[in-house]
N, C-alpha and C positions, 0 to 999 in steps of 0.2 A: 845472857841468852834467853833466859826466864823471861825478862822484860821485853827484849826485841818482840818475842812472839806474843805476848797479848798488845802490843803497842797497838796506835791505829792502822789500818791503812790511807794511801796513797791514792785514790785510785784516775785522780788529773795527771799523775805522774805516765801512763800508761797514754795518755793524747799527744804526748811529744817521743812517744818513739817511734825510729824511721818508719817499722813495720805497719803501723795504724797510720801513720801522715801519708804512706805510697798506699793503702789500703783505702784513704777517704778520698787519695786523687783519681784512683781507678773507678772507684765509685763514683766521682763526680763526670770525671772524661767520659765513661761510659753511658751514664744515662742521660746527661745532656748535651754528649754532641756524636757518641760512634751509633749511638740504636735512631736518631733520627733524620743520621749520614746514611745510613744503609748501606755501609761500608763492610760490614758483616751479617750473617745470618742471626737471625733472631733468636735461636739455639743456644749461639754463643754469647752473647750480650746478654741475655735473660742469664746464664749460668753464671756469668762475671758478674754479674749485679750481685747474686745469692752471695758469691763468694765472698767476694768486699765487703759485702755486707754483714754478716757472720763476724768479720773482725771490727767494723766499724762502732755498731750498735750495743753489743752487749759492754766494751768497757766505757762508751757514753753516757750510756744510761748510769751503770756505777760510777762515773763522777758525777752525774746530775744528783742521783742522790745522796751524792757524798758518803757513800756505804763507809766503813770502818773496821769491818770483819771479815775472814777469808770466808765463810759462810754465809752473809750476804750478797760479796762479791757475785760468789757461785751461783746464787738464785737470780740475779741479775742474767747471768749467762744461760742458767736454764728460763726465766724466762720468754728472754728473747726467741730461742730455739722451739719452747713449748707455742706460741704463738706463729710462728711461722710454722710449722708443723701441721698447727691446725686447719687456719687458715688455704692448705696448701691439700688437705686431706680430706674439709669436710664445707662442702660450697655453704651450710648454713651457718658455721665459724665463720666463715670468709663475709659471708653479707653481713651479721651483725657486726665485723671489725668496719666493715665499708661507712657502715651505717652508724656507725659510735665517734668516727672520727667527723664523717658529716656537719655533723651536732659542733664540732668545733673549728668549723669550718676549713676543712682537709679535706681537697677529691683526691678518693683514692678507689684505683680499680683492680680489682682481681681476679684472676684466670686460675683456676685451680688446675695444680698439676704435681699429684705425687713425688716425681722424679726430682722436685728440685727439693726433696728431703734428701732423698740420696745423695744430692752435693752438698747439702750447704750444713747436714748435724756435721758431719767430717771436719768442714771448716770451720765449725762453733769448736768443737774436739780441740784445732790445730790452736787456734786462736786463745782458748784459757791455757794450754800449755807456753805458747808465746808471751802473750802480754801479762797472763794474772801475775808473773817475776816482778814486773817492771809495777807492783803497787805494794812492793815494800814499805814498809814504818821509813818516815823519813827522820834520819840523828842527826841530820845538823839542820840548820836552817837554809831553806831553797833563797836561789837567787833573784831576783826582781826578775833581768830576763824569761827568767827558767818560768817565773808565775804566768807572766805575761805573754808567754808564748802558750800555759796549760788553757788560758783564757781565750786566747782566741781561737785554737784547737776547739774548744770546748762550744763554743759559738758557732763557727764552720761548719761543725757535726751536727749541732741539731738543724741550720738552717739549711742545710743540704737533704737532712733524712726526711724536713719535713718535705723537700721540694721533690723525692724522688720517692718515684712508685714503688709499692713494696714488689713482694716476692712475683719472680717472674713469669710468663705462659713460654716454654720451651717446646713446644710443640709445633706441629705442622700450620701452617695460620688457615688454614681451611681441613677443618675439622668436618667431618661427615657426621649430620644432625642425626638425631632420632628420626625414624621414618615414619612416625602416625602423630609428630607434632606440628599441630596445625595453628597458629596466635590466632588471639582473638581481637576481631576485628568490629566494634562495635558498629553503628552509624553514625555521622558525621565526627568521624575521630579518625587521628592516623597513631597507627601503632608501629612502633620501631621494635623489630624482634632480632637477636642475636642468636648465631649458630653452635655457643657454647653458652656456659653459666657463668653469668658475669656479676658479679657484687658490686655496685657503684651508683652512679646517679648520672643521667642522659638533663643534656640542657639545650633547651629549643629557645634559639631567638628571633623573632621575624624584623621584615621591614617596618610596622606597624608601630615598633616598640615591643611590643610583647616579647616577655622573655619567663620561659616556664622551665624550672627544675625536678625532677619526680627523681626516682629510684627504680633501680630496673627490679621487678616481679620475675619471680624464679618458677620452673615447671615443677610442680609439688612431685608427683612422684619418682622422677628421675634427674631433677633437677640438673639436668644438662642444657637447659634453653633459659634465653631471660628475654624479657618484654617490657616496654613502656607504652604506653596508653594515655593520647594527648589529645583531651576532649575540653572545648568543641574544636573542632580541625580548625585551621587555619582562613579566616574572610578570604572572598573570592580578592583575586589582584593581589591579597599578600603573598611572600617567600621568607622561608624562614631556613636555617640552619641548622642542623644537630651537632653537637659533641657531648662525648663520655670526659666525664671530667677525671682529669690524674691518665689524659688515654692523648697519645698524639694527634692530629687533623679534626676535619669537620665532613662533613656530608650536606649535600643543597644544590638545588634549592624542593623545599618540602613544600607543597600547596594542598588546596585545597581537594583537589584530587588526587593526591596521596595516601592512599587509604591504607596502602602497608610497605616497610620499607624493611628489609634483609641487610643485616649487616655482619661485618666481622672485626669482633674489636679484640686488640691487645697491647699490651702494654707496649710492646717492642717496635710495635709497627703502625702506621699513620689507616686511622678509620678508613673502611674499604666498606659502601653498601650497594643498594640496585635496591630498583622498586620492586615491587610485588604485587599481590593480586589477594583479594577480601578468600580466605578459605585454601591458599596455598599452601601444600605439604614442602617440608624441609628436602624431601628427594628431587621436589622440582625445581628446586630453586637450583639444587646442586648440579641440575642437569644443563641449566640455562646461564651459570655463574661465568 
């Protein structure tokens, strides 16, 4: 018994049970075909995501790193939890995760929204009483199938996590802006402003060839607005395009007298924006949307 319990763990063993395989398929069905069916509310697919997600990630991670201790295990599970949390709590967490993943070439975009803490610690909770069993010390030797199946589980999970946006916006998709934020609107530039805080990176392509990627700019002190800023604007006769990258649809065609474009991005739902005007407050846009 002595030996069972400092034995290593298991933690591949944990990718082949039903609970994490119907857990990685929810998470797949759902963010690559029910949130861009719009066959449900954005509420619900943004909380299904959390969910699946909570079970999918943290015993992944602990086979990637091949952890060995119920004490690594754990910190595997608290980290996952500690990072969506944050990310979820504090928009400047959230743009340096946008912005770190960047670097290695991941669009990922995020909509901060407290509530899907309230789902998803629960289902980190449900998930290490679930699965942590299932990474017992193995006493005999596993079967080829049984490896072979830990292996491509193993594969699936990260090539799915990397392709699905993280933590979700549950909220209403037209959120009421701050009333005295105005973007700024240089000369011969067009600025794309967003009506929440969005962490991520806006990519403009025209007909020309041009193709420009920035980061969205966050409002310092309430940080509930984000903006990008695409100077010099676009030559007369070109058209160009936007997308949030890690964010469904485009917006277009952007020209040269574009000088400001209102949008609303989220993860769950296909880019939705409208032109605007150099010096326009967020009440008016809302008045005209």
């Amino acid at each position: 018994m002595n030996a069972d319990r400092h034995a290593p763990l298991a933690p591949a063993q944990a990718l082949t049970t039903s609970t994490w395989l119907i857990a990685l398929l929810v998470l797949g069905v759902n963010d690559h075909a029910l949130k861009h069916a719009a066959l449900l509310p954005g509420a619900i697919t943004g909380k299904l995501s959390d969910i699946a997600g909570m079970f999918v990630a943290p015993a992944l991670l602990a086979a990637l790193l091949r952890v060995r201790s119920r004490e690594a295990l754990a910190a595997c599970y608290l980290a996952v939890g500690g990072v969506f949390s944050l990310i979820n709590l504090s928009p400047a967490a959230a743009e340096l995760w946008s912005a770190l993943l960047a670097r290695v070439g991941i669009g990922w975009v995020t909509v901060c929204d407290p509530t899907d803490v309230l789902v998803a610690l629960p289902a980190l909770w449900l998930a290490w009483r679930v699965l942590a069993p299932a990474t017992a010390p193995v006493t005999t030797p596993r079967a080829r199938p049984r490896r072979r199946l830990e292996a491509a589980s193993l594969c699936a999970g990260a090539l799915l996590c990397v392709a699905t946006s993280p933590p979700r916006d549950s909220r209403p998709p037209m959120e009421d802006p701050r009333p005295d934020f105005i973007p700024p609107t240089p000369e011969s530039s067009v600025t794309v402003a967003t009506r929440q805080a969005v962490a991520g990176h806006l990519e403009l392509r025209c007909t020309d060839g041009a193709r420009v990627e920035q980061p969205f700019a966050m409002e310092e002190e309430w940080r509930r607005h984000s903006w990008v800023t695409f100077s010099p604007a676009p030559a007369p006769g070109v058209e160009c395009k936007i997308t949030v990258l890690g964010a469904p649809g485009s917006y277009g065609p952007i020209t040269a007298e574009s000088r400001l474009v209102w949008c609303d991005v989220s993860p769950t739902s296909p880019l939705r924006c409208m032109p605007g005007q150099p010096g326009q407050r967020g009440t008016e846009i809302e008045r005209a949307w």
